[in-house]
C-alpha positions as CSV (number, residue, x, y, z in Angstrom):
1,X,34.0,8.5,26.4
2,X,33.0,8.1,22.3
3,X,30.1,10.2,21.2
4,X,26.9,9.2,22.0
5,X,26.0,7.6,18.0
6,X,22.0,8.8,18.4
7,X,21.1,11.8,16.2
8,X,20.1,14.8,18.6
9,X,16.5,15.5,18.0
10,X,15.1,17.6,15.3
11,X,14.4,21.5,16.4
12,X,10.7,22.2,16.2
13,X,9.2,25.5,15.8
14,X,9.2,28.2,13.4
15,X,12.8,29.5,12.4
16,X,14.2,26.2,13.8
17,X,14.3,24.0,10.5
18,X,11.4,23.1,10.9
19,X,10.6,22.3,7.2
20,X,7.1,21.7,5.6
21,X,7.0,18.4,4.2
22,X,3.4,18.2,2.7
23,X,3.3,17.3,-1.0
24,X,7.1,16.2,-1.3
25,X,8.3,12.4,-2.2
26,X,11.4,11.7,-0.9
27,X,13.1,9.6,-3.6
28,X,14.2,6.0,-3.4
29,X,18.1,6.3,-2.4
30,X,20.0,3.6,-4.2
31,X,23.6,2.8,-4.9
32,X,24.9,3.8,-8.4
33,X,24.7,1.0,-10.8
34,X,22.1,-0.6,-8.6
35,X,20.0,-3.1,-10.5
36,X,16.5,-5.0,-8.7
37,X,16.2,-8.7,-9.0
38,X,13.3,-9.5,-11.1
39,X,13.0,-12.3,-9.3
40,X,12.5,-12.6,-5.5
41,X,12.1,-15.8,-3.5
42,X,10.7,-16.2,0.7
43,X,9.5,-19.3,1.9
44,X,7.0,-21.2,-1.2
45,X,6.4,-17.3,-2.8
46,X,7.8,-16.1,-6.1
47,X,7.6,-12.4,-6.6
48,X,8.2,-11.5,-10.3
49,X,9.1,-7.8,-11.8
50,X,5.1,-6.7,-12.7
51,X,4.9,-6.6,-16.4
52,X,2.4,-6.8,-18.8
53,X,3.2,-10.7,-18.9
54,X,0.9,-10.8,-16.2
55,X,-2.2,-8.8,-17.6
56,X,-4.7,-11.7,-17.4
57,X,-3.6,-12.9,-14.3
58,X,-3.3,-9.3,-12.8
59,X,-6.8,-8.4,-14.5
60,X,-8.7,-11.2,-12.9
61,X,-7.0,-11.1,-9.8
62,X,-7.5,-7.1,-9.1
63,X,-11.1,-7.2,-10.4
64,X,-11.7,-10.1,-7.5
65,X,-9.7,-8.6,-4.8
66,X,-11.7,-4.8,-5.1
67,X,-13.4,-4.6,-1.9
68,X,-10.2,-6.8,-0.1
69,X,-7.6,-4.1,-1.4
70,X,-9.6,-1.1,-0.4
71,X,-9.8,-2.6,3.1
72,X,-6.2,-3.9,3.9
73,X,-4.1,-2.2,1.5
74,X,-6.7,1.1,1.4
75,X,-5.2,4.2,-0.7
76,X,-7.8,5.2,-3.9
77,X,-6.8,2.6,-6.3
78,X,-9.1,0.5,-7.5
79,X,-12.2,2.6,-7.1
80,X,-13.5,0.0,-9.2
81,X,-13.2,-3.5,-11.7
82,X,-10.1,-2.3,-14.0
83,X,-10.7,-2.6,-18.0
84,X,-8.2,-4.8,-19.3
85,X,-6.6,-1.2,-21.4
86,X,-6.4,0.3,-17.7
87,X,-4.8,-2.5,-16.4
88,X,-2.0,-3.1,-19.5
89,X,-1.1,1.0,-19.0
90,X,-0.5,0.1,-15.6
91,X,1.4,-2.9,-15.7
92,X,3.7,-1.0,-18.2
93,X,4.0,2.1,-16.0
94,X,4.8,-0.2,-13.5
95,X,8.1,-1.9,-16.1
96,X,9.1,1.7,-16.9
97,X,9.2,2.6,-12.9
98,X,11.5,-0.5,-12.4
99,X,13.6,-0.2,-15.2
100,X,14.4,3.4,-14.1
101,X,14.7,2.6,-10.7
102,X,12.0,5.1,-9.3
103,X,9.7,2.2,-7.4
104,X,9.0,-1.5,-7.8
105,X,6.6,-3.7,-7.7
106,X,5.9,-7.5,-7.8
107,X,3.5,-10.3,-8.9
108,X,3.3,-12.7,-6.2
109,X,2.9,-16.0,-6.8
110,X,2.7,-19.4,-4.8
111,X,5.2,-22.2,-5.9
112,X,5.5,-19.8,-9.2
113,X,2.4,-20.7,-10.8
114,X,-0.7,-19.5,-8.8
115,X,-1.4,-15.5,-8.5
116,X,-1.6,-14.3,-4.6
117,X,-1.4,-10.8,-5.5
118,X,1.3,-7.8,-6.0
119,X,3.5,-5.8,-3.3
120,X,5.3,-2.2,-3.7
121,X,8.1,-0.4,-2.6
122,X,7.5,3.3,-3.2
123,X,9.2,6.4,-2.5
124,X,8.0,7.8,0.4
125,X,5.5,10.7,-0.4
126,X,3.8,8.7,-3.3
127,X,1.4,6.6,-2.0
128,X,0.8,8.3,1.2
129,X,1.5,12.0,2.5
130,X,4.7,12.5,3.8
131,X,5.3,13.3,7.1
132,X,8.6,14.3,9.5
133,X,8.1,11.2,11.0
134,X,8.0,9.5,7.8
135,X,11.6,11.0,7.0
136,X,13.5,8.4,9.2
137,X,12.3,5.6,6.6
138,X,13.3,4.7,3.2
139,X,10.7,3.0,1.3
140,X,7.3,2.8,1.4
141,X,6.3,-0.8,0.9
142,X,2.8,-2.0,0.5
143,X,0.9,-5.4,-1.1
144,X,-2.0,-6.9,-1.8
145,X,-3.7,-10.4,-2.1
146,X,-6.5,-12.1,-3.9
147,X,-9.2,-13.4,-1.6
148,X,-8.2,-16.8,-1.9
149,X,-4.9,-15.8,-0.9
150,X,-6.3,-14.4,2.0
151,X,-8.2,-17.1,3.6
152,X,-5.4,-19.2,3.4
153,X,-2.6,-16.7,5.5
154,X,-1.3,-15.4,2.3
155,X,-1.7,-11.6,3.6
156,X,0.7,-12.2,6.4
157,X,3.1,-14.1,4.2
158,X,3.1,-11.3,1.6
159,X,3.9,-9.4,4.6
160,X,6.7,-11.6,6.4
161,X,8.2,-11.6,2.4
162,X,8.1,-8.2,2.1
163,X,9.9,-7.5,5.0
164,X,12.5,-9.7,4.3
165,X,13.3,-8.4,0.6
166,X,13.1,-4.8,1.2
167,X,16.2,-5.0,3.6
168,X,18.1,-8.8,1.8
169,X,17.7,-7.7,-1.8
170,X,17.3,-3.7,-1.4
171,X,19.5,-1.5,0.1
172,X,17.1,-0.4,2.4
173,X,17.0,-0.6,6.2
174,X,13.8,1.3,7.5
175,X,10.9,0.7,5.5
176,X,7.3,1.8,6.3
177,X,4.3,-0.3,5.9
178,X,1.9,2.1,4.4
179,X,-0.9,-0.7,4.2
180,X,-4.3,0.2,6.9
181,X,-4.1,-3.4,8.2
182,X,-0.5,-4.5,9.3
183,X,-0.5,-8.0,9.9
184,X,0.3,-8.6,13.6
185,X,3.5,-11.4,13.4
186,X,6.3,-12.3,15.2
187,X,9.6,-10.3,13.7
């Protein structure tokens, strides 16, 4: 009979390797030479490498969406409107983490012109704590949408794409949706 291909559970208890997770990030794993599309494309939405390119578009969609984020995507960020100068050192923190490979994150578009919002994929540990049940996944993904978008279904399409590129164009396999409100869908 082969081996049984399940992992044997992890020991729990003190001395058993039982290791303290709390304030770690367990970095993105990714092949060496590995480079991210800045381009990704599901059904009618466009999801572009966030740069500063996008400022206005970003600005006016984040100052919009306040209140919308904080509920569905939660996390601290945006306590508030962002000043365009907050928004532009994101936006290039945001090019220097893609570039170096440490996270990535998107400006989502319908039919590549009209701004629905922005999506993530973080190292676990960044966004949210980490946990031991956290360590079975690989990336942290999480998005958000303008309120427009979100009357219209564009949460749950953000969603359904999100899914979809974290496993077609990353080499990922077992991401976790750190978003408060996970869109209830079929797949």
């Amino acid at each position: 009979m082969p081996p049984d291909p399940t992992p044997a559970p992890a020991p729990d208890g003190p001395g058993s390797g039982d290791v303290d997770v709390t304030g770690l990030v367990k970095p993105l794993r990714l092949p060496d030479g590995f480079v991210a599309s800045g381009r990704l494309v599901h059904d009618d939405l466009v999801g572009r490498a966030l740069s500063r390119r996008d400022l206005d578009a970003d600005l006016a969609a984040v100052n919009a969406s306040v209140d919308l984020i904080r509920t569905t995507r939660g996390g601290g960020w945006p306590e508030s409107p962002v000043t365009e100068a907050d928004d532009f050192v994101d936006l290039v923190w945001h090019e220097h983490e893609h570039r170096e490979n440490l996270s990535f994150a998107y400006a989502i578009y319908a039919r590549d012109r009209d701004y629905v919002g922005c999506c993530y994929l973080y190292p676990l540990g960044r966004r949210t704590p980490l946990t031991r049940a956290l360590l079975g996944h690989d990336v942290d993904i999480n998005w958000w949408v303008t309120p427009e978008a979100h009357a219209t279904g564009g949460y749950e399409r953000v969603y359904e794409a999100l899914r979809t590129w974290a496993v077609r164009d990353f080499p990922f396999s077992a991401p976790h949706c750190s978003n408060v409100v996970i869109p209830d869908v079929a797949g």
